[in-house]
C-alpha positions as CSV (number, residue, x, y, z in Angstrom):
1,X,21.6,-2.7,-3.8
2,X,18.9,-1.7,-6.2
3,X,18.2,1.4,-7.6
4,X,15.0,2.4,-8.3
5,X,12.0,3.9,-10.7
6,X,10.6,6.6,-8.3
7,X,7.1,7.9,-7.7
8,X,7.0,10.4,-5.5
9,X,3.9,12.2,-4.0
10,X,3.9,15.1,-1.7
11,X,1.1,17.6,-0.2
12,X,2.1,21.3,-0.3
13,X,0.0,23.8,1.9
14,X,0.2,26.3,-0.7
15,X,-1.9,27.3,-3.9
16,X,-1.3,28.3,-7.1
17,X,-3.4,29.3,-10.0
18,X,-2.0,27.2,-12.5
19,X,0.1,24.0,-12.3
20,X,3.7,24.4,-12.0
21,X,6.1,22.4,-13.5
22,X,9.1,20.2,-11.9
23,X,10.0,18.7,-15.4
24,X,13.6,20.7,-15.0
25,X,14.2,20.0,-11.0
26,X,13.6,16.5,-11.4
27,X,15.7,15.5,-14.4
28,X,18.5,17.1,-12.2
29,X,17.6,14.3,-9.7
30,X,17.5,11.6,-12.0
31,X,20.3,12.4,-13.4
32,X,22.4,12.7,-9.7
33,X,21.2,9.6,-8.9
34,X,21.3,7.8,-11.7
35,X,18.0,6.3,-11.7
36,X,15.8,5.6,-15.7
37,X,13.0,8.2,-14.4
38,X,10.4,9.1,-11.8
39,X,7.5,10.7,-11.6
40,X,5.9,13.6,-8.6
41,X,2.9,15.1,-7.8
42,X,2.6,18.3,-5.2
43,X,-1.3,18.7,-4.4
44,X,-3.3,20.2,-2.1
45,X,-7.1,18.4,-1.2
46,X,-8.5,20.2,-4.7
47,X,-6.0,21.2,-6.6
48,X,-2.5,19.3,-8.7
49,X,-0.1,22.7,-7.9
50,X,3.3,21.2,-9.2
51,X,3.6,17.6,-11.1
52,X,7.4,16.6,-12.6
53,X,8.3,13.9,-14.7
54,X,12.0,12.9,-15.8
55,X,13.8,10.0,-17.4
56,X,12.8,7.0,-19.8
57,X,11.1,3.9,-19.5
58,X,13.6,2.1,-20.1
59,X,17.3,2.2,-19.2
60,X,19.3,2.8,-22.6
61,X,16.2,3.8,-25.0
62,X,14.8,7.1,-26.0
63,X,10.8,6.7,-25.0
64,X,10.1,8.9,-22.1
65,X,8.2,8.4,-19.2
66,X,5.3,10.2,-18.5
67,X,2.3,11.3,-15.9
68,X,0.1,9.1,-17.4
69,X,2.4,5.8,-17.2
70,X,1.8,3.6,-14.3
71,X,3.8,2.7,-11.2
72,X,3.7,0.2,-8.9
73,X,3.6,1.2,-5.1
74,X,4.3,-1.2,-3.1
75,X,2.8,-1.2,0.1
76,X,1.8,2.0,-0.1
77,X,-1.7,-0.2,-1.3
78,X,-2.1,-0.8,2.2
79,X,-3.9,2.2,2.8
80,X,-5.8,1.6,-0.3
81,X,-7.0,-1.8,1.5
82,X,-7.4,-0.2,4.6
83,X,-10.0,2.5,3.3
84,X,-12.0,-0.5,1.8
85,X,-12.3,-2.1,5.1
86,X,-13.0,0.9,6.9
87,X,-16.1,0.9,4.0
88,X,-17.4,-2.2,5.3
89,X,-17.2,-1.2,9.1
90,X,-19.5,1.7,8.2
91,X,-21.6,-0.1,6.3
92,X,-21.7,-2.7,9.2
93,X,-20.4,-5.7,7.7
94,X,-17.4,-5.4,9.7
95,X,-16.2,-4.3,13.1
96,X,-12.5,-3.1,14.1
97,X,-12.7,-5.4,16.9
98,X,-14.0,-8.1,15.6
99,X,-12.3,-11.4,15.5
100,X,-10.8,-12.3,11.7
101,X,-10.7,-16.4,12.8
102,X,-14.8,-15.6,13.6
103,X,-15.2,-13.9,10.5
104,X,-13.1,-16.3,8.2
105,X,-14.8,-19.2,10.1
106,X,-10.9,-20.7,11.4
107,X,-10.9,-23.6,13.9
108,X,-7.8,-24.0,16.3
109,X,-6.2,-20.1,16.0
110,X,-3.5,-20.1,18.5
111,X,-5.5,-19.0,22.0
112,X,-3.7,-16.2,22.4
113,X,-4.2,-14.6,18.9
114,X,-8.2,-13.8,20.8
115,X,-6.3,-10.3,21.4
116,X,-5.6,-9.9,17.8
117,X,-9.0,-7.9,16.3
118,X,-9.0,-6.4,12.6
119,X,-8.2,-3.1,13.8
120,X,-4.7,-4.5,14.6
121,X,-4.2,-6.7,11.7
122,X,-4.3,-3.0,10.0
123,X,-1.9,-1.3,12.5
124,X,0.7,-3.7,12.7
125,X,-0.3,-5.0,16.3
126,X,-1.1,-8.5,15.5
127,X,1.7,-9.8,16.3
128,X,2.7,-11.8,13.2
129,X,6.2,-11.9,11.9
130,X,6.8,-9.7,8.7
131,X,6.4,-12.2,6.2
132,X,8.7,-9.3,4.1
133,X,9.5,-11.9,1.1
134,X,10.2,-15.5,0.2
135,X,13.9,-15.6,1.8
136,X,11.8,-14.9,5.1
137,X,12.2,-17.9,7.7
138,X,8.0,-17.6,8.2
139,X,7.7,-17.9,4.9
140,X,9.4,-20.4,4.2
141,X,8.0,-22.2,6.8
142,X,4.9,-21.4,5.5
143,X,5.5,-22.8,1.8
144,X,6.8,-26.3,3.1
145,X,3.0,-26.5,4.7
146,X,1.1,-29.3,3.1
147,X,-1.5,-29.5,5.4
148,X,-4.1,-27.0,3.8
149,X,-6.1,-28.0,0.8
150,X,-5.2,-25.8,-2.6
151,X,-8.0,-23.5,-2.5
152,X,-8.3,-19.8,-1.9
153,X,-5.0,-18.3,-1.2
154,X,-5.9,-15.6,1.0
155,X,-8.1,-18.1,3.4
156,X,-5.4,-21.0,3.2
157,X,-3.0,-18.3,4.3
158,X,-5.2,-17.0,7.0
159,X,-5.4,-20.4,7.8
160,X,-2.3,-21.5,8.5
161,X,-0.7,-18.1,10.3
162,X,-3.5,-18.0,13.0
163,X,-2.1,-22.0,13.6
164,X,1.3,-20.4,14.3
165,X,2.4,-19.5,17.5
166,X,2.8,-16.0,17.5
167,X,6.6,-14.4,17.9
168,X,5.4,-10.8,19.4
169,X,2.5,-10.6,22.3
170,X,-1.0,-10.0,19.8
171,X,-2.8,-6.6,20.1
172,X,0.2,-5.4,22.7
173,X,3.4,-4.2,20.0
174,X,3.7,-3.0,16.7
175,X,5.8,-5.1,14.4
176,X,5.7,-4.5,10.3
177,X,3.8,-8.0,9.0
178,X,2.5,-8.1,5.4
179,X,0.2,-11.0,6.7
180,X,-2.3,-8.6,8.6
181,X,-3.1,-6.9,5.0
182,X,-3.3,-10.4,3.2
183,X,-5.8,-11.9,6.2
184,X,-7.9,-8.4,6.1
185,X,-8.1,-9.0,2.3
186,X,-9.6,-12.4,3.1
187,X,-12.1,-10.3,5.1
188,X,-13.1,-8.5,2.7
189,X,-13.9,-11.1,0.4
190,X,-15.4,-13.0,2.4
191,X,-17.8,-10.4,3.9
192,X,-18.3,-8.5,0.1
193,X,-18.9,-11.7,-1.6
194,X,-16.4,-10.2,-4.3
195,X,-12.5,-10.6,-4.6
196,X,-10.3,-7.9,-2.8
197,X,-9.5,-6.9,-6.6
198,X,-12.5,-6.1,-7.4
199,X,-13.9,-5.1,-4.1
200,X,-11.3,-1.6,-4.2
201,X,-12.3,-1.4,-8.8
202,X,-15.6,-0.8,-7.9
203,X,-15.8,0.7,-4.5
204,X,-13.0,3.5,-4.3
205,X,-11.2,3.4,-7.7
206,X,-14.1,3.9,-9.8
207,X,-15.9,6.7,-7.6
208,X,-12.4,8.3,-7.4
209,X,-12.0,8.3,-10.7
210,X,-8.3,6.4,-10.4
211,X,-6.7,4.7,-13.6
212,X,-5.4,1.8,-11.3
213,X,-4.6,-2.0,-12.0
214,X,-3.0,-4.7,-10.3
215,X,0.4,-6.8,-11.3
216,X,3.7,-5.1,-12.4
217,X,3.6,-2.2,-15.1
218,X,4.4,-2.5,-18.8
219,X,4.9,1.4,-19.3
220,X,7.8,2.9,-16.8
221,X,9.8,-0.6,-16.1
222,X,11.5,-1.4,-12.9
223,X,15.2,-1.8,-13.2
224,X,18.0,-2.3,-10.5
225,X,21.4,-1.9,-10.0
226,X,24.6,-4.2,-10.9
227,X,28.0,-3.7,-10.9
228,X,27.5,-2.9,-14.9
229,X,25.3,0.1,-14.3
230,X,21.5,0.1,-13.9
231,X,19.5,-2.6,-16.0
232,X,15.8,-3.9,-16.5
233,X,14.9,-6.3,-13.8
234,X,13.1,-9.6,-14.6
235,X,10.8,-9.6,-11.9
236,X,9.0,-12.8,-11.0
237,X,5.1,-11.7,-9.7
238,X,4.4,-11.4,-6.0
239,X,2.8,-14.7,-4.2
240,X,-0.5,-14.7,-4.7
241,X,-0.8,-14.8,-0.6
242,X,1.3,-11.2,-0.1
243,X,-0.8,-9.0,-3.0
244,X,-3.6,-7.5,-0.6
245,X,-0.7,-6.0,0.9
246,X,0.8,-4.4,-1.8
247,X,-0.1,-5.0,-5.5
248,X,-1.4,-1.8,-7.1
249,X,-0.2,-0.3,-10.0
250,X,-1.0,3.5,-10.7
251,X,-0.1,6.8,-12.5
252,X,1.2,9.8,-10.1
253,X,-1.9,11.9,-10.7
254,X,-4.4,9.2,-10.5
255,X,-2.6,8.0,-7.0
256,X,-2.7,12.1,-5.9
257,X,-6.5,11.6,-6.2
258,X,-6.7,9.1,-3.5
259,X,-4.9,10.7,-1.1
260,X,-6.6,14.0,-2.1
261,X,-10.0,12.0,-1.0
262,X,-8.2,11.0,2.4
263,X,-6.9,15.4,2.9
264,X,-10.5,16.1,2.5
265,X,-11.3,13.9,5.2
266,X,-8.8,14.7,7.4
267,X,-9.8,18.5,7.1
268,X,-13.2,17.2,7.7
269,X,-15.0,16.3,4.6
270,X,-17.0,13.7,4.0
271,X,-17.0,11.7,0.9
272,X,-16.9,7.9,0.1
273,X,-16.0,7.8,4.3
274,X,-17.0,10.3,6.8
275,X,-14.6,12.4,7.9
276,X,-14.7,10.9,11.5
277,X,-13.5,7.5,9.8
278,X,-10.4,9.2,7.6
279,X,-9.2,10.6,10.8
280,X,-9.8,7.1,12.5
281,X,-7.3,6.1,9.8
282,X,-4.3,8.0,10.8
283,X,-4.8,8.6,14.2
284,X,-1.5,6.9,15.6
285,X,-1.0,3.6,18.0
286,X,2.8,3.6,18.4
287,X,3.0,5.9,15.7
288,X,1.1,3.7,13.4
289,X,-1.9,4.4,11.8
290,X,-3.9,2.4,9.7
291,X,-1.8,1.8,6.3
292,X,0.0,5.2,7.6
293,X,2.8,5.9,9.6
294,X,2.2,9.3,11.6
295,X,5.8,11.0,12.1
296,X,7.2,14.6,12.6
297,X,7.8,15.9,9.1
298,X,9.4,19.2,8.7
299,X,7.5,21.0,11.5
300,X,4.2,19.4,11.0
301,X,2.8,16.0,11.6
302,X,2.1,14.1,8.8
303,X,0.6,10.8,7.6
304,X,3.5,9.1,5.6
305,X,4.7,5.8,4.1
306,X,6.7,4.4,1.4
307,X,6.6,1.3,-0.2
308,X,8.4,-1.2,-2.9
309,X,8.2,-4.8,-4.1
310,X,11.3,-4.9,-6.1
311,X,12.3,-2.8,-8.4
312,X,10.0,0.0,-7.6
313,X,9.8,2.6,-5.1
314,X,7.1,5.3,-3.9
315,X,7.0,7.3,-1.0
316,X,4.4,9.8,-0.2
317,X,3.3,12.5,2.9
318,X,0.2,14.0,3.5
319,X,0.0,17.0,6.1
């Protein structure tokens, strides 16, 4: 069982003048559940009204965390990479319903992945198996495969999956895959002409303003739990084929401004998308959006998701 570095990022509907601190409430938390630290932001679509941070980098020495340290999220990214396809489909590049083996230029997809577009590679409706880590029986299958040449991860992964028969009907259920986010991310590059890195530095992090990376931080360390207490986890990087669906790293404030942009939207702004596309993001298909999951959430329906590769753990819920 691990136990986790925490970001946390909330919306709450009311204002305040100035900031309010959760320094104090969340150092009781960290200490009740014995975790090094974590970090939270309460916001509304203008405003930071509450931000907290508690604990240390790392477990067993005196440097602190604080706002400005990075995180990573986990799959939470997935609505990052969402939003930068959702670019491209109003720019024209792309269409939700187009066909990623047309795009991608794949011979001999399984016939009856033709039902599986982009827009459900993005909702879960592909009908891929989760590809959740390396211990997976997909993926394992998938890195005994000797078949594909050694060149562009993301393409010699879309490759191979749209070769496999599919376990779950494509484009009729929702079942969580990691592959969807990793083909889109193949999309992307191969429609931008730029890697999927790159594509979301210059195209929604810089506008926003976001201080975000890739790869596992050096500033608030992940750590899990043992049977000797909490320690610092050595943490192997994520396969090279998963990261497009979940491989940013970011501080709380800098990740409250990209779901600040997506508020806006949803209360009808328009910005880097129009506001008609933000709500095309969250509105629900089996209670999945696109990178969201749209649940009941103390009396109000909210866009929410949480995410973790490791040794990490973020949640967040916009309403």
């Amino acid at each position: 069982m691990f136990r986790y570095l925490c970001l946390l990022a909330m919306l709450a509907a009311c204002a305040s003048a100035q900031p309010i601190s959760l320094d104090r409430d969340l150092a009781k938390l960290v200490k009740s559940h014995k975790v090094p630290g974590a970090a939270v932001v309460v916001f509304s679509n203008d405003h930071i009204l509450a931000p907290g941070v508690a604990g240390v980098r790392e477990a067993g020495k005196p440097r602190p965390i604080t706002l400005d340290d990075r995180f990573h999220i986990g799959s939470n990214a997935k609505a990052m990479l969402a939003t930068g396809v959702a670019m491209l489909v109003e720019s024209g590049q792309l269409r939700w319903n187009v066909l990623p083996p047309d795009v991608l230029q794949l011979a001999d997809a399984y016939p009856s992945y033709a039902n599986a577009t982009l827009l459900t590679l993005l909702n879960h409706h592909a009908g891929f198996p989760a590809y959740g880590d390396t211990e997976s029986p997909e993926w394992k299958v998938w890195a005994a495969d000797r078949q594909y040449p050694a060149v562009d991860p993301l393409l010699r992964f879309s490759t191979f999956a749209f070769k496999q028969i599919p376990p779950y009907p494509p484009g009729k259920e929702f079942h969580y895959s990691n592959a969807g986010f990793s083909i889109a991310g193949a999309m992307v590059e191969k429609v931008s002409g730029m890697s999927w890195t790159t594509f979301l530095q210059q195209r929604l992090f810089g506008p926003l303003k976001m201080d975000a990376g890739f790869g596992w931080p050096t500033q608030a360390l992940g750590h899990e739990e043992t049977k000797a207490g909490v320690r610092l986890a050595i943490q192997d990087p994520l396969p090279p084929e998963l990261l497009p669906a979940g491989d940013v790293q970011i501080n709380a404030v800098d990740y409250a401004k990209f779901l600040q942009f997506h508020l806006r939207g949803l209360a009808g702004q328009d910005g880097l998308l129009k506001a008609a596309t933000v709500k095309f993001l969250h509105t629900p298909i089996d209670s999945v959006g696109l990178g969201w999951g749209i649940r009941d959430f103390e009396g109000a329906v909210s866009s929410v998701h949480s995410g973790s590769a490791g040794t990490y753990y973020a949640v967040t819920v916009l309403q």
